[in-house]
Structures are given as structure tokens and as C-alpha cells.
C-alpha positions, 0 to 999 in steps of 0.5 A: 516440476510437479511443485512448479505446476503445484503453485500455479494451480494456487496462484490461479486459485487466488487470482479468483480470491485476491486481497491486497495487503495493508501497505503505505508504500515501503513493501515496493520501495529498494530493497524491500518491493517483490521480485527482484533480480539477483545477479552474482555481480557486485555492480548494480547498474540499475537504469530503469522506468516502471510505468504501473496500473493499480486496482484495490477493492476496499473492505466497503465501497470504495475502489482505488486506482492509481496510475504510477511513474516508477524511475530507477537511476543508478548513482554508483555501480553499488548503488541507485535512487529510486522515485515513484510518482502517484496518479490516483482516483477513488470511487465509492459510495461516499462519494469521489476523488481525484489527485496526484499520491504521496511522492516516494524517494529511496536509496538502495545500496548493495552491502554485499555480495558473495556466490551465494547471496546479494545483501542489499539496504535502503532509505527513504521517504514518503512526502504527502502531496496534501493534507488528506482531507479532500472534501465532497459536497453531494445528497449525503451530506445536506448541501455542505462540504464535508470531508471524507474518509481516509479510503478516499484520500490520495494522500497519507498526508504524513512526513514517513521515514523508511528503512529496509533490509534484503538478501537474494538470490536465484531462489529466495528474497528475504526482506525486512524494514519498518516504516515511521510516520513523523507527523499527524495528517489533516483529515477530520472524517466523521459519522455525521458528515454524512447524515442523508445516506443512503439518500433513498429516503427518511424513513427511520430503517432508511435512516438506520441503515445509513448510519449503520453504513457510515459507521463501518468506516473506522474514524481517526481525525488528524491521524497519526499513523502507528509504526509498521514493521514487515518481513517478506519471504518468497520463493522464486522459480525463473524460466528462460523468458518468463518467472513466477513467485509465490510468497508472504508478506507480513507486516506488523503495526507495533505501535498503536495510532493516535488521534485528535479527540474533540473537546466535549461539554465534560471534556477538552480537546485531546489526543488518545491512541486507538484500540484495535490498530496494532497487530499483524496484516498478512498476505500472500503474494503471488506474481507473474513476470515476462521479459520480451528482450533485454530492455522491456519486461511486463509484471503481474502482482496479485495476493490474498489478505489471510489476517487483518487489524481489527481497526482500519482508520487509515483506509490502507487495508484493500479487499481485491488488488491486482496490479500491472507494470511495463518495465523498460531498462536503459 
């Protein structure tokens, strides 16, 4: 109990200091998303939809909200398809942007299952819904349409695979999997898009500080996007109607992104891979989940950001997350 009341006390802590972690979407997918039910049933049976509210705060301005449709359909009593639906809207300085999120498919099969532990596995898939290069035309940008950073960007805009492994059981999930992007986005984001902000004037220290500001947002134009691989451990503490989770997610980029360089007087067009892309993004993860009755139950996820890649072009690394979800089961 005194270790119960122990992690509360650091949930609460981070709840006040809450980072998300850098995801393009496999850590909630099948075997791999947090807080699973373990059950020493073999048959899965899972019949569910999610329907979920998400916020994350960018390491500059802008805020990212998405408004998720999450179904779960049992195909077999080992195993179940599982299909999320993405509503997304982005605010920052740079401008806005609004629009239907990266479509993700995955199944997830139960490998085994013994007195101690659940083995399960999962495949899948992200499909863009656009090709990330939604434009704006405001103050910042001279009157001309001009595409923004990919922290802006409702889509990825790549063809993903995805496969991932998972052991539980009532204390502990163990989960790993490795996320490949197989094609280069359409994004064409760069500095001097935005000549006229911060739009306060045309002084040289305003215009100083403007390009300061739009340098911050590590470029990457047509963006093929490194592999990650993650690995997740937490630790579960169930109640009768209501359980927490404290745990950490590690995800690790193994290889480094490639973009397009554009052809230059002494130079042609070509493609290079970005020093600073690779390396580990780790979080620490905190939930709260309450079940009203056997159909209906509400999740809160929040985390804290502990170490981060030092080149971001992706625009998937978020400052502040928190999440909420309504889960009804049938």
C-alpha cells in the first residue's frame, strides 16, 4: 500500500510536468498501446470502441488536438482488428490547420497463453490521408501560399509497416515493436517561407528575431522518416473498479532520416540523411483507468518527456500530452 500511495504522489507530480513522448502512432496500436487487460483465458473476444480526446503542446508554439475513433472487432476468440480514425486541428504561431489524421489498421493475435503470462503479437499499418504539405497564406508569409512545418501537418504522409510484441499479466506488460516508414512524404517546409514574422514590424532586431523563431523548426523537405524501434514497461496496480499504471516508454530511432536537398549553383538536387535523427526519445508514462460497469470505462494517460532526439523534423516529439478516452464494450 505505502508503494501504492508512493507513485500516486509521482503521477501527481508529473501530471504538473507532463511531456509526451515522440510516437508516430505504433505505441497504441494491438499488442503494443498501455494498459491492457490480462485475462488467463485463452479467447480474446475483444468487442469494443474508444472514442478519445487528445492535447500535446510542441517544443515551440504549436498545440495539437485530435478527436479519435478507435474500434476493436474480434475475428476469431484469439485474435482481433483493430482501426483508429484520426480528427485533427493544429494552432500555432506559423499559422493553422485542420483535417482527418493518418488511417491505422492492425492485428493482434494471442501467441500464448499460460497461468502466468499472456503472449500476444500484432501487424499493421499506417496510411496517410494527404501528402503533409498543407499550406497557409497569412502576414508571415507576403501574401503567397506557402507550406508549413510538419508540427502542423495532420498527416505523416508515408505508407508505415508496423510489428509488435507483448507479454502480460496482472502486474506487468512487457512490449516491444519497430515502426518502418516505406515511402518519403510530400512536405517542402523551409525558413524562408515565412520572411515577415514575427509581423511586429521591419526593423533589423524584429527581423532577427523572426528568423531566430523559424529557425527553431528543424527543416526536412520530402521527409523520409528513420526507423523506430520501442520497448515499454509497466507496472500495473488494479482495485476493484478503478487501476493505475506507472511505466516507461523507450523508443529508439535506428536509422537516421533522409531528405530532399535542393540543387544549388555549385550543386544537383539530391538526397542526404540528417545528423542529429537518430538516438533514444524516453518518457515516463503514467495512467488512471475506471470501469462504471462491465461495458463502459474512462482512461487518463499523461507522461513526462526524460530524454530526446536533438533534430526533430518530423514534428512528432510534444512538450505537454494529456489524454481521455471513453471505452464501451460489446
Amino acid at each position: 500500500m505505502r508503494l501504492t500511495v508512493t507513485l500516486l504522489f509521482v503521477i501527481s507530480i508529473i501530471s504538473g510536468y507532463t511531456q509526451g513522448c515522440s510516437d508516430a502512432g505504433f505505441c497504441t496500436m494491438g499488442a503494443m498501446k498501455p494498459d491492457q487487460n490480462y485475462s488467463k483465458r485463452i479467447a480474446i473476444k475483444l468487442r469494443s470502441i474508444e472514442f478519445n480526446y487528445y492535447r500535446g503542446t510542441s517544443l515551440i508554439s504549436p498545440i495539437i488536438y485530435a478527436a479519435n475513433v478507435d474500434f476493436n472487432l474480434a475475428i476469431t476468440d484469439r485474435s482481433s482488428l483493430q482501426v483508429k480514425l484520426p480528427y485533427q486541428w493544429i494552432k500555432g504561431n506559423l499559422g493553422e490547420n485542420a483535417g482527418l489524421g493518418d488511417i491505422s489498421i492492425s492485428y493482434t493475435t494471442n501467441l500464448k497463453t499460460t497461468n502466468k503470462w499472456s503472449y500476444n503479437g500484432t501487424l499493421g499499418a499506417k496510411i496517410p490521408t494527404n501528402d503533409s504539405n498543407a499550406k497557409v497564406n497569412n502576414e508571415f508569409t507576403n501574401g503567397q501560399a506557402t507550406p508549413l512545418h510538419m508540427y502542423y501537418q495532420t498527416s505523416l504522409g508515408s505508407y508505415d509497416g508496423i510489428a509488435g510484441l507483448s507479454m502480460i499479466n496482472q502486474k506487468w506488460l512487457f512490449a516491444t515493436g519497430i515502426q518502418v516508414a516505406f515511402t518519403e512524404n510530400g512536405n517542402e517546409f523551409i525558413w524562408g517561407g515565412f520572411p515577415a514574422y514575427p509581423g511586429l514590424g521591419s526593423t533589423d532586431a524584429q527581423l532577427a528575431e523572426g528568423r531566430e523563431y523559424v529557425r527553431r523548426y528543424d527543416t526536412g523537405i520530402h521527409l523520409k522518416r528513420g526507423t523506430d524501434v520501442m520497448l515499454r514497461i509497466e507496472r500495473n496496480f488494479k482495485f476493484t473498479n478503478f487501476n493505475f499504471t506507472l511505466g516507461a516508454l523507450n523508443i529508439y530511432r535506428i536509422t537516421k532520416d533522409n531528405v530532399l536537398k535542393p540543387a544549388t549553383p555549385d550543386r544537383e538536387e539530391h538526397r542526404k540523411d540528417l545528423d542529429g535523427t537518430l538516438g533514444l526519445a524516453l518518457s515516463v508514462i503514467g495512467t488512471f483507468g475506471y470501469q462504471f460497469d462491465v461495458n463502459s470505462s474512462i482512461k487518463l494517460i499523461q507522461g513526462i518527456k526524460l530524454v530526446d532526439r536533438g533534430v526533430n523534423p518530423d514534428g512528432l516529439t510534444r512538450d505537454e500530452v494529456f489524454s481521455l478516452s471513453y471505452i464501451y464494450k460489446f
